[in-house]
C-alpha positions as CSV (number, residue, x, y, z in Angstrom):
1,X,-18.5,8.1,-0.2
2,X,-19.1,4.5,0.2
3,X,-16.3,2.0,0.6
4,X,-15.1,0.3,-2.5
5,X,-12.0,-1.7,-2.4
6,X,-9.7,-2.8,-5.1
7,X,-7.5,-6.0,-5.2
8,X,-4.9,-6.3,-7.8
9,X,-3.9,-9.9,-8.6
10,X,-0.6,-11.3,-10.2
11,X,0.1,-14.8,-10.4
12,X,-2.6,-17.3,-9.8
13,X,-4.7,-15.0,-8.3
14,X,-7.2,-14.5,-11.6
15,X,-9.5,-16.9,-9.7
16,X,-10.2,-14.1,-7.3
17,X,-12.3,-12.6,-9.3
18,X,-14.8,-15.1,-8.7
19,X,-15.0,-15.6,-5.3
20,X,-18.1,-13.4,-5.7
21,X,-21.9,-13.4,-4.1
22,X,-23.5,-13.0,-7.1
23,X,-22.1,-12.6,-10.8
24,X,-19.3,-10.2,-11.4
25,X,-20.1,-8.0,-14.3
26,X,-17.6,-6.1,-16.5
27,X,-16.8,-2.3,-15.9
28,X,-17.0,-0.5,-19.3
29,X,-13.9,1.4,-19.3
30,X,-12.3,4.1,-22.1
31,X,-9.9,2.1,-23.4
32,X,-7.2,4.7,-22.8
33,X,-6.6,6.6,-19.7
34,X,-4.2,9.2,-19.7
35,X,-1.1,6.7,-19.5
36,X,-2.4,4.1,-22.1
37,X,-4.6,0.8,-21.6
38,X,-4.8,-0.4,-18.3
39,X,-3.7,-4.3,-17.8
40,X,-7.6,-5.5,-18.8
41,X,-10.9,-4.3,-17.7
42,X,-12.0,-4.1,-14.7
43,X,-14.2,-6.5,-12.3
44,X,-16.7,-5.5,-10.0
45,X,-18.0,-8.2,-7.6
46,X,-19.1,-9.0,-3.9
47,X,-16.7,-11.0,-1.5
48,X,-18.2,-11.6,1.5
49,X,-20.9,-9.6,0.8
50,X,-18.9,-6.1,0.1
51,X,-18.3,-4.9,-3.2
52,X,-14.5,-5.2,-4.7
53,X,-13.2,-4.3,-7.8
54,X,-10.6,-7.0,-9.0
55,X,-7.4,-6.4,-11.6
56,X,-5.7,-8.6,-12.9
57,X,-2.2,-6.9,-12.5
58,X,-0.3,-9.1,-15.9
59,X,-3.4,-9.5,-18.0
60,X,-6.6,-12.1,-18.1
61,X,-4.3,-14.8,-19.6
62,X,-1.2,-13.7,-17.6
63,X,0.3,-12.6,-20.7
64,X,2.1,-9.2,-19.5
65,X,5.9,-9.3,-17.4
66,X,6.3,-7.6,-14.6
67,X,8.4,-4.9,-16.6
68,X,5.6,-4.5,-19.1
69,X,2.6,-4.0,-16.6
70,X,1.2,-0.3,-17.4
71,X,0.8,0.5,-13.8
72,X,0.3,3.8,-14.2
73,X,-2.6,2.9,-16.3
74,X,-3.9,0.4,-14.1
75,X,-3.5,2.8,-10.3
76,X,-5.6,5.6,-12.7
77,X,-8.2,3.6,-13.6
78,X,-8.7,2.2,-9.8
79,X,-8.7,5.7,-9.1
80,X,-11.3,6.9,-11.7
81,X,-13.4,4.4,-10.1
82,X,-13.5,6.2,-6.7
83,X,-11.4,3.0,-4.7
84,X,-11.0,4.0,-1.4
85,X,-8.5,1.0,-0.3
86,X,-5.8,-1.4,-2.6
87,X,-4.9,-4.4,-1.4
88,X,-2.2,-5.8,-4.1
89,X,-1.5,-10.0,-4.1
90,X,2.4,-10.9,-5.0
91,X,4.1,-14.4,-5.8
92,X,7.7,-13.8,-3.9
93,X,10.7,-16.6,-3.0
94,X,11.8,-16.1,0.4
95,X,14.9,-15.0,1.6
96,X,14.5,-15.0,5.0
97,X,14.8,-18.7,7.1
98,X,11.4,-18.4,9.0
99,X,9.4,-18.1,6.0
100,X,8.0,-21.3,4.9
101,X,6.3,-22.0,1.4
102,X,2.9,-21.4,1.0
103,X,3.6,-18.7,3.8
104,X,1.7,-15.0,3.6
105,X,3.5,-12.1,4.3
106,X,2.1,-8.8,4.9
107,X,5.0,-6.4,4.4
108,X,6.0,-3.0,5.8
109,X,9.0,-2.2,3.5
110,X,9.9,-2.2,0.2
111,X,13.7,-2.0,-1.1
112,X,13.1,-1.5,-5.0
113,X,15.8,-2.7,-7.5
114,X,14.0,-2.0,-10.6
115,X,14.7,0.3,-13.4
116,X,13.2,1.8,-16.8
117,X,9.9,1.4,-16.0
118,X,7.0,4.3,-16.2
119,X,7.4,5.3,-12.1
120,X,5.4,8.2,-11.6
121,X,2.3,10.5,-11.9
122,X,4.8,13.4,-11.6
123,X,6.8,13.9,-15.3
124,X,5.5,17.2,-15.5
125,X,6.3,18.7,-12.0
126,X,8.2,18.9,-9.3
127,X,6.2,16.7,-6.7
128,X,7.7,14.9,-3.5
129,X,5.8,12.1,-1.3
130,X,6.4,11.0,1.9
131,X,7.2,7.3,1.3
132,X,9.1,6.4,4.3
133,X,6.3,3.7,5.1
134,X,5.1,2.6,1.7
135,X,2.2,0.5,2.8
136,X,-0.6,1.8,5.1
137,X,-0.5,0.7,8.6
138,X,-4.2,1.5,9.3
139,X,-4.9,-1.2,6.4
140,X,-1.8,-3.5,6.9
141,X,-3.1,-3.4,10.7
142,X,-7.0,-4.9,9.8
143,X,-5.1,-7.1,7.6
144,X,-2.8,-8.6,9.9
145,X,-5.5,-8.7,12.6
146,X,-7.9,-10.6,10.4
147,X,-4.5,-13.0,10.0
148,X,-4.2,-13.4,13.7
149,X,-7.4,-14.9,14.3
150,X,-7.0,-17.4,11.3
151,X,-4.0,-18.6,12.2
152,X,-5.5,-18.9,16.0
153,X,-8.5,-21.2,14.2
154,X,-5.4,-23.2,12.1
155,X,-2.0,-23.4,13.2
156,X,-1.5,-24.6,9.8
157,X,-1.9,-20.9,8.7
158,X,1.3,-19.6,8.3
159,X,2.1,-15.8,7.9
160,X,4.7,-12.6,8.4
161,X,3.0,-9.6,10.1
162,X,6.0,-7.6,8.6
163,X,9.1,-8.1,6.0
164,X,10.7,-6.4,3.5
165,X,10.2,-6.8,0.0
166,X,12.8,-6.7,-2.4
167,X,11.7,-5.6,-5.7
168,X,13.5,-6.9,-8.7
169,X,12.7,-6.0,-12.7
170,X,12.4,-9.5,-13.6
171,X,11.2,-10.9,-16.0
172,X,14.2,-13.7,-15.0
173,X,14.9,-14.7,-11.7
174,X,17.7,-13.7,-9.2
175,X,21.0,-15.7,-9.1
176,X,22.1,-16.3,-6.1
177,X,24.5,-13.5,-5.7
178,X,22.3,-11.4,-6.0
179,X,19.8,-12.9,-3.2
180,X,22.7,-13.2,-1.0
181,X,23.4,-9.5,-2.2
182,X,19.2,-8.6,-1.2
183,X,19.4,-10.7,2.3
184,X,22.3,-8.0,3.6
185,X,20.2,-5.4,2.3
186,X,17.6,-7.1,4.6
187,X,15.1,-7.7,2.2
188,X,12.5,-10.6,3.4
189,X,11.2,-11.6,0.2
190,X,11.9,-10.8,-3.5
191,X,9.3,-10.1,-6.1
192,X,9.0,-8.1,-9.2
193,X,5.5,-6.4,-9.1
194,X,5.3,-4.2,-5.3
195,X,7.1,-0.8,-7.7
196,X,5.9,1.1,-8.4
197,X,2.5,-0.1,-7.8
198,X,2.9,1.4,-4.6
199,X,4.5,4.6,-4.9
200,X,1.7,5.5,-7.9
201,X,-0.8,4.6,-5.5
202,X,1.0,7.0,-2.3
203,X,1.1,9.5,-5.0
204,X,-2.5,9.3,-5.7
205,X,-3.3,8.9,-2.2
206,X,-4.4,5.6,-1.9
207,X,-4.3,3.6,0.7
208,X,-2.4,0.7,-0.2
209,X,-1.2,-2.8,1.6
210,X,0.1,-5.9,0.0
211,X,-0.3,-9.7,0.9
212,X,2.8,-11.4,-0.5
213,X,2.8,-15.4,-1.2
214,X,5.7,-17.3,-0.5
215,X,5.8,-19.3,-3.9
216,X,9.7,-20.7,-3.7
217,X,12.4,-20.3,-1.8
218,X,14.5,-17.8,-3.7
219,X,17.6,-18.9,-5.4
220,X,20.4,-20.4,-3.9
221,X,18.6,-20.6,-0.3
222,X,18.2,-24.4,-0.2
223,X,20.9,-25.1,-2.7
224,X,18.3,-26.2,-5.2
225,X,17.2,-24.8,-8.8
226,X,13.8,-23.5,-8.9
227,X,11.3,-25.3,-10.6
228,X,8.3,-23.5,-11.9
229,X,6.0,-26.7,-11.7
230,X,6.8,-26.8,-8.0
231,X,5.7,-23.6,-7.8
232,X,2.6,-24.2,-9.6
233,X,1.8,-26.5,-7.1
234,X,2.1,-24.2,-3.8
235,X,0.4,-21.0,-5.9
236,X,-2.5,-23.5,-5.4
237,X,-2.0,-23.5,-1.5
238,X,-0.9,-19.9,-1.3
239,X,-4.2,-18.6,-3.6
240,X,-6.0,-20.4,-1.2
241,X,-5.1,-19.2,1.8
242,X,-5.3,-15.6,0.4
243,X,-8.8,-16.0,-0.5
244,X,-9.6,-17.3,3.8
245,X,-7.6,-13.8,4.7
246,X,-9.8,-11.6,2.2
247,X,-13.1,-13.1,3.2
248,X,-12.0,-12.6,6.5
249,X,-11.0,-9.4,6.2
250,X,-13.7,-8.3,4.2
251,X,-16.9,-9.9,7.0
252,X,-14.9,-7.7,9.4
253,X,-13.0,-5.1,8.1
């Protein structure tokens, strides 16, 4: 079976879909798979002259939380379409000092603090993965290697080769308990969109590795409030630099 890879983009990351050869053109999808409607339809492109299939994880005009993402839906369709490889793109605040914004992390752990949402493929049986390592190192690996040798062209190209992600349920942002709370768990980063992407995707048996974009430092690191127009600003930087590591990835991987 040929190699087809999948990226699933959250914030900022819709312009991905056009970092194509050629035109993209529209997958024709049912509108319902098994779990409901996926986020939006699916893109198929070239980047770097390999086909991808693009998602836009909270909708094509961002309009879905991270609690309200069907990503059962969305892992099913990817899966219906034969993907052999997910690489999923998160906006996180860092928690950790070395991690500078506009920083990429590639993590190797997740600690999940959300709740209620949809979690599983499993409702109906009594199913248990392995998800001691919930990211692929085979894939993390190429990813962090392609990484390496960007940074070694531009010391301006910050980024982690590990960390771990703490997932919150959002759709607010933490206070600064509960960062303080996530940094003793020895959680990295904080975002709201790694669970159960992930888990659906082990379940499924996809490999799956994430690239997570230091947006803001989370809250009460620098003393500061967050402002979301500051971190407008660095998703610009971040989305960048995320496109260099795909492209690379992509000529080599």
């Amino acid at each position: 079976m040929a190699e087809l890879i999948a990226l699933i983009g959250g914030t900022g990351l819709n312009k991905l879909s056009g970092l194509g050869d050629g035109e993209d053109r529209e997958i024709v999808l049912p509108e319902e798979t098994p779990y409901g409607a996926p986020s939006q339809h699916l893109e198929l492109g070239r980047i770097a002259g390999r086909s991808v299939v693009f998602l836009a994880r909270h909708g094509n005009s961002h309009q879905l939380p991270p609690h309200k993402v069907n990503y059962r839906a969305n892992i099913w369709s990817l899966q219906q379409l034969q993907v052999t490889k997910i690489i999923a793109v998160n906006a996180v605040g860092s928690i950790a000092a070395h991690l500078e914004l506009a920083d990429l992390v590639i993590p190797d752990q997740i600690i999940d603090y959300s709740y209620g949402r949809e979690h599983t493929f499993f409702d109906a049986d009594v199913e248990h993965i392995d998800f001691s390592y919930p990211y692929d190192e085979q894939l993390r690996q190429s990813l962090i290697d392609s990484a390496t040798e960007l940074k070694q062209q531009n010391e301006a190209f910050g980024f982690a080769a590990s960390g771990v992600y703490g997932c919150t349920q959002g759709p607010r942002l933490e206070t600064a308990a509960e960062i303080r709370r996530m940094a003793k768990d020895g959680c990295d980063v904080v975002g709201m969109t790694a669970m159960p992407e992930a888990a659906l995707a082990r379940e499924l048996d996809i490999p799956y590795a994430g690239i997570s974009m230091v947006v803001n430092k989370a809250a009460g690191i620098d003393g500061d409030t967050i402002s979301m127009e500051e971190i407008r600003a660095v998703v610009e930087v971040s989305v960048e630099r995320v496109g260099l590591l795909l492209k690379h990835f992509l000529q080599g991987g």
